[in-house]
C-alpha positions in Angstrom: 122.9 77.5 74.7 122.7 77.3 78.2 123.9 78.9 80.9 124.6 77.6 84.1 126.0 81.0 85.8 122.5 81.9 85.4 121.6 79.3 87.8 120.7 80.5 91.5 123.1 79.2 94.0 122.2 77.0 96.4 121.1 77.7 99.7 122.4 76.5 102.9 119.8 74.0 103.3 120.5 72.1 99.9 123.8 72.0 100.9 122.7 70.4 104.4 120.3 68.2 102.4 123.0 67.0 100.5 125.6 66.5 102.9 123.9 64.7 105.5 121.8 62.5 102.3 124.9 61.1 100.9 126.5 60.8 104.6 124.0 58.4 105.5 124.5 56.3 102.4 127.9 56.4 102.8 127.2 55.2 106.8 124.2 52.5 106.0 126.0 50.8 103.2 129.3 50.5 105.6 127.0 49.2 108.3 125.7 46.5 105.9 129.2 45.1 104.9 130.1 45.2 108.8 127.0 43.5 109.2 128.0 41.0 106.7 131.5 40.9 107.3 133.2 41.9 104.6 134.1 45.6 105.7 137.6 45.9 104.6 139.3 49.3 104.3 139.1 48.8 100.5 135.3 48.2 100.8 135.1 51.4 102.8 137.0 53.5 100.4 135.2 52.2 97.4 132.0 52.9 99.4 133.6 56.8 100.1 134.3 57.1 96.4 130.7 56.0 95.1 129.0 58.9 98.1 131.8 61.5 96.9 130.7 60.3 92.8 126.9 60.3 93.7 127.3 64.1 95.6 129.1 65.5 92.5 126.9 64.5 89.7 123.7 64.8 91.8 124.8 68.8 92.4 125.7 68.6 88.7 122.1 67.8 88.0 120.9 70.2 90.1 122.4 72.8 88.7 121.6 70.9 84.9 117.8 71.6 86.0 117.9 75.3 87.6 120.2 76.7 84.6 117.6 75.1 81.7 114.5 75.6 84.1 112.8 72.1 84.2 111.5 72.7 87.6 108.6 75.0 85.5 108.2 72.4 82.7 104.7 69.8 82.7 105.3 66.7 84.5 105.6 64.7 80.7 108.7 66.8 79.4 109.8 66.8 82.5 110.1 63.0 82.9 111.5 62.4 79.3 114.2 65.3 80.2 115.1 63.5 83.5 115.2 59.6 82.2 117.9 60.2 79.8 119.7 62.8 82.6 119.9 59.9 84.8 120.4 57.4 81.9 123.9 59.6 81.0 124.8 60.6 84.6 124.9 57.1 85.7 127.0 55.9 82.8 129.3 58.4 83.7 129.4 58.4 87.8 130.4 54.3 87.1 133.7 55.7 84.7 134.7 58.2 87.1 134.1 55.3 89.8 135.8 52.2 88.2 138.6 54.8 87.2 138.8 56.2 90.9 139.0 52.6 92.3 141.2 51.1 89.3 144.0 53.7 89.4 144.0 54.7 93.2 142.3 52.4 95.4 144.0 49.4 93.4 141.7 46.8 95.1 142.6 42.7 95.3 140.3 39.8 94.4 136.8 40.6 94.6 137.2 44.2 95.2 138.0 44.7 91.6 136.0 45.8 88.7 134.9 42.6 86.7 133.2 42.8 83.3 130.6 44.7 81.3 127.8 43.5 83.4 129.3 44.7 86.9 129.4 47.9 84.6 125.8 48.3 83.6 124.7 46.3 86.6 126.1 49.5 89.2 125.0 52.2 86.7 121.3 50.8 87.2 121.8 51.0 90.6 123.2 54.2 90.7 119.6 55.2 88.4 117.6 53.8 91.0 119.7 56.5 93.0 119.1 59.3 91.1 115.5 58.6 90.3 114.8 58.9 94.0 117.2 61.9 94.6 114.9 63.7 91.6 112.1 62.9 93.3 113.1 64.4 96.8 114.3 67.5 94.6 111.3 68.2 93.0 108.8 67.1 95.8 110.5 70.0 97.9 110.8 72.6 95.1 106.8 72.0 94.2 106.3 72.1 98.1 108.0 75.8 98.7 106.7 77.0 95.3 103.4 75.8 96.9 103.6 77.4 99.9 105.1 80.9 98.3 102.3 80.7 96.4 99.9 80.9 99.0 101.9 83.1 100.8 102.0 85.5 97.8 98.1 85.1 97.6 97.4 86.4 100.8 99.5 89.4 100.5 97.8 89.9 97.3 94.6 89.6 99.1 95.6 91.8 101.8 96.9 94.4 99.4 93.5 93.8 97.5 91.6 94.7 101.0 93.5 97.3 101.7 92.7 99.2 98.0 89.0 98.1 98.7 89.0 99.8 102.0 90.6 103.3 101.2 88.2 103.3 98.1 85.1 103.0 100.1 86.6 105.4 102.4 87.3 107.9 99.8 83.4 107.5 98.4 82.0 108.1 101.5 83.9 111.5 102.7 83.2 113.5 100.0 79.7 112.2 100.0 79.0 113.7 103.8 81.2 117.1 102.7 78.5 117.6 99.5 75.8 117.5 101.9 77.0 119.9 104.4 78.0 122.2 101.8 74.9 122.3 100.0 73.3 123.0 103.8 75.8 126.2 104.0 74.6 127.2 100.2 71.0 127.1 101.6 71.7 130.1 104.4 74.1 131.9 102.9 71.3 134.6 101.9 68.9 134.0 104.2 70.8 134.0 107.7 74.7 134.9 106.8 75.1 134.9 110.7 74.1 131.4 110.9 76.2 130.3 107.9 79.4 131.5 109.6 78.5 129.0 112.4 77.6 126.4 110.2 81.0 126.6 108.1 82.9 126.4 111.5 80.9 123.2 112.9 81.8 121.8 109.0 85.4 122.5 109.3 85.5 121.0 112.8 83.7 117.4 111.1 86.1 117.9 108.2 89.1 118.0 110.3 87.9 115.1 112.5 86.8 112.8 109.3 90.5 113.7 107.4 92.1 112.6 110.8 90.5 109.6 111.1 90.6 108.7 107.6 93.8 107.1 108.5 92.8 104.9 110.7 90.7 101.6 109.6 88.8 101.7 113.1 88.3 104.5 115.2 87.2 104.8 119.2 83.3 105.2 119.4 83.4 108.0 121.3 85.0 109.6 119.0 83.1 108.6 116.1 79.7 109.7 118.8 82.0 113.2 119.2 81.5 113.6 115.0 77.9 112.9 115.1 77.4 115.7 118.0 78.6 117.7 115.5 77.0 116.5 112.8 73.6 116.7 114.6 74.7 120.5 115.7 75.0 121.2 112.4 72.0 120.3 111.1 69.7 121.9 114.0 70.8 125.4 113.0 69.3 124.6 109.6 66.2 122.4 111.1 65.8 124.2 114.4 62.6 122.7 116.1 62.4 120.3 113.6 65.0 118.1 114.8 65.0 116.3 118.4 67.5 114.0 119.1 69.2 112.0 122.0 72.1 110.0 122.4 71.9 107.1 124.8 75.7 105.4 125.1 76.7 102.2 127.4 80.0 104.0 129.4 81.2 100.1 128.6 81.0 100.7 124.6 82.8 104.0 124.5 85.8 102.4 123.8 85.1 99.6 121.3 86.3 100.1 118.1 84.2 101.1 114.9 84.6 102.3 111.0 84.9 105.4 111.2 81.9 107.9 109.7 79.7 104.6 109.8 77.9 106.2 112.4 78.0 109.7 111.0 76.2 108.3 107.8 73.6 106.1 109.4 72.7 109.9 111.2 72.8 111.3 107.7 71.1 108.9 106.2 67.9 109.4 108.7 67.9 113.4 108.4 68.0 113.5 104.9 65.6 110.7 104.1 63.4 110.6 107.0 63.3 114.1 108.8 64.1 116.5 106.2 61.4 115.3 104.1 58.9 116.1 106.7 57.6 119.8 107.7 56.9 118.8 111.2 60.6 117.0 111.4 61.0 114.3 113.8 63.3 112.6 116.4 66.9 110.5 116.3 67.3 108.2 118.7 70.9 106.6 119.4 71.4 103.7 121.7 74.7 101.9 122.0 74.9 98.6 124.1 77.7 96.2 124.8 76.2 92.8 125.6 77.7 89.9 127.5 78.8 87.8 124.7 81.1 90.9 123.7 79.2 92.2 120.8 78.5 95.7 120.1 74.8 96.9 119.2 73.8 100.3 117.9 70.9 101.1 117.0 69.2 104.5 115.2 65.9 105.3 115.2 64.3 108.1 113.3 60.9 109.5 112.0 60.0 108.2 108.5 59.2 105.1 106.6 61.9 103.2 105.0 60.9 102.0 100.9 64.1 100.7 99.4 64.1 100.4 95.3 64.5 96.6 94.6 68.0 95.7 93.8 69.1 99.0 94.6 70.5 100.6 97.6 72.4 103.7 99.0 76.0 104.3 97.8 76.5 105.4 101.8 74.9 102.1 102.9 76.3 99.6 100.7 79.9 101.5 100.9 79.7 101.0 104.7 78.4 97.1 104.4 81.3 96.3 102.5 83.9 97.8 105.0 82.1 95.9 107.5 82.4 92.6 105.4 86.5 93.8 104.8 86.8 94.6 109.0 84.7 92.0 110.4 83.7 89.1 107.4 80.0 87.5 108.5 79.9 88.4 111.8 79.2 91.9 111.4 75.7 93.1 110.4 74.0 96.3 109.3 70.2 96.3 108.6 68.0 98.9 108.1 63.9 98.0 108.6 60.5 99.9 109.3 60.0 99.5 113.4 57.4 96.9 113.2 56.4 97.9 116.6 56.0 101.8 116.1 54.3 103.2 113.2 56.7 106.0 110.6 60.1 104.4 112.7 62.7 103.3 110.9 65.7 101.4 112.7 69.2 101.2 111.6 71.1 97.8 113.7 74.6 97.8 113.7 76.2 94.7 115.0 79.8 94.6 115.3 82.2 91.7 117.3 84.8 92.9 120.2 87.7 90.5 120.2 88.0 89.3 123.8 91.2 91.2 125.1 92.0 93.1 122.6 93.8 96.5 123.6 91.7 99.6 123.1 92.8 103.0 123.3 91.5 105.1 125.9 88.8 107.1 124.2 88.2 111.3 125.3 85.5 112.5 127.0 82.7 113.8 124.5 82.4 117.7 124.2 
């Protein structure tokens, strides 16, 4: 059974549709009896009646289709449902015509209904009508549901990003908190003194990386303000072992970057370059913006870079894929042995500036 109060009601622009539709019918098919010379009021009020009919039982329709849901049906079943629709409706709009112009309008001479085949003659006329009303309809309704749809798939997309983004986030935080934990753990007996110092520079990083966790890009020089940290940390537990330097473009201080990308490319060359290594070794930081507004970081440490084949860091690849989420193709992270200075490895990170995009003004570093 169906039910047409289930129907949606229409909008204002059907109704617009509609009325302006049937309104130039109503105009052209006057215009062609002027034209022809045979517009006599009866002619215009039998024209009147058959725009008023074709309105009424093409809103009927409509309503036919949204109650029993043929817009969702395969273009076969669709097309059987609608031929013998148009087939009924147009019987029908020529008795509710012929009865309109037979009992009210009361025409003379020609303007009077004559025979069966006037009959079927108009009501395959009025088909024709409907046939191309249907196909306006439909043509709209698969256009918006077209459109919705793609509109619906980028906020899926979006939603999809935004999941992907917090997750990496969330896998990289706890992965610098382990290490700088297990650090602590390692002086704890030996130097209590120094541990005390070391859990207050961790709490300081730790309050900086939950702050900037909610933020998808960050200031460089704040992100440079969390590896100054990070580095301070780690010389209390490598001393003379560690040698570092920082050496920032005043121009790039402002761009912004992931946040703890940075941090973990730092991390990343103490624990697998420096640590490893009795004598320790040096960190070099350079940041550059170029002229074609591109950003370049580099890090250089002591140590030799081996990657496993097919396999790299959770830190590394976390921090690819937020790049490829932020910045799609444009931005690039490679890691490489310095092919011009033996036990180097290099970290490049290559990130676009959007030409006049509004950056907040970044603090001074401590």
């Amino acid at each position: 059974m169906f039910s047409y109060a289930a129907a949606p009601s229409p909008s204002r622009l059907y109704w617009h549709c509609q009325l302006l539709g049937w309104s130039l019918y109503f105009v052209g098919c006057s215009l062609i009896f002027a034209f022809t010379g045979s517009a006599t009021r009866t002619m215009v009020l039998i024209v009147l009646t058959i725009s008023a009919t074709m309105l009424l039982i093409s809103h009927w329709l409509r309503y036919h289709v949204r109650a029993n849901r043929w817009e969702q049906l395969a273009p076969l079943p669709l097309l059987g449902r609608l031929l013998a629709a148009n087939v009924v409706l147009s019987l029908v709009s020529q008795v509710l015509i012929w009865a309109v112009i037979i009992f009210l309008i009361r025409p003379v001479g020609n303007g009077n209904p004559q025979g069966w085949g006037q009959f079927f003659g108009y009501a395959a006329n009025v088909n024709i009508l409907l046939w191309l009303w249907s196909g306006f309809y439909f043509g709209w309704h698969y256009l918006t549901s077209f459109r919705q749809a793609e509109v619906d798939k980028w906020k899926l997309a979006a939603a999809v990003q935004e999941a992907e983004m917090r997750t990496l986030k969330a896998q990289i935080n706890p992965h610098f908190m382990f290490n700088g934990l297990n650090n602590i753990r390692a002086l704890v007996m030996e130097n209590p003194a120094r541990a005390r110092d070391m859990i207050t520079h961790l709490s300081d990083l730790l309050r900086y990386s939950i702050q900037l966790n909610s933020a998808e890009q960050v200031p460089l020089s704040r992100e440079l303000e969390i590896v100054e940290h990070y580095l301070q940390l780690e010389a209390l537990q490598l001393e003379e072992r560690l040698h570092y330097s920082l050496d920032v473009d005043p121009a790039a201080l402002r761009v912004l970057i992931p946040p703890m990308t940075l941090q973990l490319l730092v991390e990343n060359a103490i624990k697998h370059g420096l640590a490893p290594r009795p004598a320790g070794g040096v960190i070099r930081l350079c940041a550059q913006l170029n002229d074609s507004n591109t950003l370049h970081v580099t890090v250089r440490n002591t140590g030799r870079y081996t990657p496993q084949p097919g396999y790299q860091g959770v830190g590394v690849r976390n921090a690819r894929e937020r790049l490829a989420l932020l910045f799609g193709p444009a931005a690039h992270l490679h890691l490489a042995n310095d092919p011009h200075t033996p036990d180097m490895v290099v970290a490049h990170l290559q990130l676009p500036v959007a030409a006049g995009a509004p950056v907040p003004v970044a603090p001074a570093l401590a």
